[in-house]
Residue frames as qw, qx, qy, qz and C-alpha x, y, z in Angstrom:
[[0.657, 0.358, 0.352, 0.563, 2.04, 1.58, 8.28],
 [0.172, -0.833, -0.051, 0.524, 3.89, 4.72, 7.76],
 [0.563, 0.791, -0.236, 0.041, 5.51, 6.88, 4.65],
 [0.191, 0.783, -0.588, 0.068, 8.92, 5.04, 3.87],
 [0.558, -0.416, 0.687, -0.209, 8.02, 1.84, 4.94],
 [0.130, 0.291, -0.888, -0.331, 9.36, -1.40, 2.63],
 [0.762, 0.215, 0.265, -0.550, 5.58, -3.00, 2.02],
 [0.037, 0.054, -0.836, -0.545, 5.15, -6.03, 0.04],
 [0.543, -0.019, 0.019, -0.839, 2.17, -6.50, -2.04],
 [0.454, 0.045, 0.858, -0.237, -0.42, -9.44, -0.69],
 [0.695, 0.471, 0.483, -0.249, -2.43, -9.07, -4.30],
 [0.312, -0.015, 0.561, 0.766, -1.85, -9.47, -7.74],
 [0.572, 0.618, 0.373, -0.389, -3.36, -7.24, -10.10],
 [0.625, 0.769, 0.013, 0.135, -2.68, -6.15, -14.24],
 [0.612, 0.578, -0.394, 0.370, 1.42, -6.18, -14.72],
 [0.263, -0.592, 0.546, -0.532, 1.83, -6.19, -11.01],
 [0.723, -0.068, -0.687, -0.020, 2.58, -9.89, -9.29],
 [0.722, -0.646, -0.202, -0.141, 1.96, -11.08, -6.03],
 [0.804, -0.456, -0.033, 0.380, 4.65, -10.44, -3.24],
 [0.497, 0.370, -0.157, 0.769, 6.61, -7.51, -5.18],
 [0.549, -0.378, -0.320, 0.673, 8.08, -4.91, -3.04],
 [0.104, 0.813, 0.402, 0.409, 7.24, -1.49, -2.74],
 [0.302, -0.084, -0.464, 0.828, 8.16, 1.71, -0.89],
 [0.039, 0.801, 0.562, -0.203, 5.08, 3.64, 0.99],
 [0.326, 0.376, 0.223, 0.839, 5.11, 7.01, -0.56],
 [0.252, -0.129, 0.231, -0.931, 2.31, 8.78, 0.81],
 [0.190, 0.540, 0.738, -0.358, -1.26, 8.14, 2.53],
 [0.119, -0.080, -0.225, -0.964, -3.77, 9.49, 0.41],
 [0.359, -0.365, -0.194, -0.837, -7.17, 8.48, 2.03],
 [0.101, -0.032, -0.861, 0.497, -8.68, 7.34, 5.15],
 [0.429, -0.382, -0.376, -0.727, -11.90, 6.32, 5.81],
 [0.207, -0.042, -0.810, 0.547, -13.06, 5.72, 9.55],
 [0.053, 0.033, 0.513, -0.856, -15.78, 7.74, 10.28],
 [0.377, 0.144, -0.438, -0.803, -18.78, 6.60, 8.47],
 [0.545, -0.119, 0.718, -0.415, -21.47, 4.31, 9.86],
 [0.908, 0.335, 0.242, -0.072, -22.46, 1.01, 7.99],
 [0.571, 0.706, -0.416, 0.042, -19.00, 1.93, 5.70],
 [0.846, -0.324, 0.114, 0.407, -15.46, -0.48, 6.76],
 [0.164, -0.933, 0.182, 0.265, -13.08, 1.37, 7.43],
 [0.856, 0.196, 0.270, 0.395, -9.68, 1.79, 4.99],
 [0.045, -0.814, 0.219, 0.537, -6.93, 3.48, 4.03],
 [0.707, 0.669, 0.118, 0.196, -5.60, 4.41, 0.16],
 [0.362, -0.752, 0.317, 0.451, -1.67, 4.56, 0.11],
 [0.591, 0.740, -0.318, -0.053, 0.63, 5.49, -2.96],
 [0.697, -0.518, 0.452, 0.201, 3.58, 3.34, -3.12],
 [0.410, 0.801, -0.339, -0.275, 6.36, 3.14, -5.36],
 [0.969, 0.097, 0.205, -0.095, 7.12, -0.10, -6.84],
 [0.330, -0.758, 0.463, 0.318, 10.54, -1.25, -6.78],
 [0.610, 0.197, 0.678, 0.359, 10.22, -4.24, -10.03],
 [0.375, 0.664, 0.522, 0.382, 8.25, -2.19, -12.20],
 [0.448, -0.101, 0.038, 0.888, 9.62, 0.85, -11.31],
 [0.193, -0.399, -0.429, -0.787, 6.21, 3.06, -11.06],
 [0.111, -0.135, 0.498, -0.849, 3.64, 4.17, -8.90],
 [0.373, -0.370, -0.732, -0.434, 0.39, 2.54, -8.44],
 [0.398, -0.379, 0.342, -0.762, -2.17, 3.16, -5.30],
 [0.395, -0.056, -0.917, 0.025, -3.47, 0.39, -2.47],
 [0.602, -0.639, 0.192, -0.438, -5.61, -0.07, 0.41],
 [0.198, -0.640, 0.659, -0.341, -3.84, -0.59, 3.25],
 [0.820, -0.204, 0.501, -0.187, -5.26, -4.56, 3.64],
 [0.789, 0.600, -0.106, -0.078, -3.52, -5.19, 0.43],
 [0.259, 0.663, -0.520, 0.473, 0.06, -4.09, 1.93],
 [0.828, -0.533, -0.087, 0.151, 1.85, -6.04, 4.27],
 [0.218, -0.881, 0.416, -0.064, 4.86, -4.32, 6.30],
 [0.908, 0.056, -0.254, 0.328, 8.34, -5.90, 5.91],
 [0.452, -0.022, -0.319, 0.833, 10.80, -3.18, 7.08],
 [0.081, -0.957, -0.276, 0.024, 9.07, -0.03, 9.13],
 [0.418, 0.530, -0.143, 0.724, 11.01, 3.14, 9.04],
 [0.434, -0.360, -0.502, 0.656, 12.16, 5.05, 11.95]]
């Protein structure tokens, strides 16, 4: 997953339903290097229904269109 790629989301949470669409906006944390800790990333993405910004980890997002 990269910035600009068309994501839909795999969870529902508070005013946000399952399967809406999103554009990636930006990575904003990665965790990898930490023993005993699973690894994840935190990405901003800008929701195309609700028209707002809300933040995920990356197993939450699933890729539909990847940008070049």
């Amino acid at each position: 997953m990269q910035v600009g790629d068309l994501v839909r989301v795999t969870r529902a949470s508070i005013g946000i339903p399952k399967d809406s669409l999103a554009l990636v906006e930006a990575k904003i944390r990665e965790n990898r290097d930490f023993a005993g800790v699973q690894p994840y990333e935190i990405w901003q993405v800008y929701l195309l229904q609700a028209g707002r910004q809300r933040r995920y980890l990356g197993r939450d997002l699933e890729v539909i269109s990847e940008s070049r």
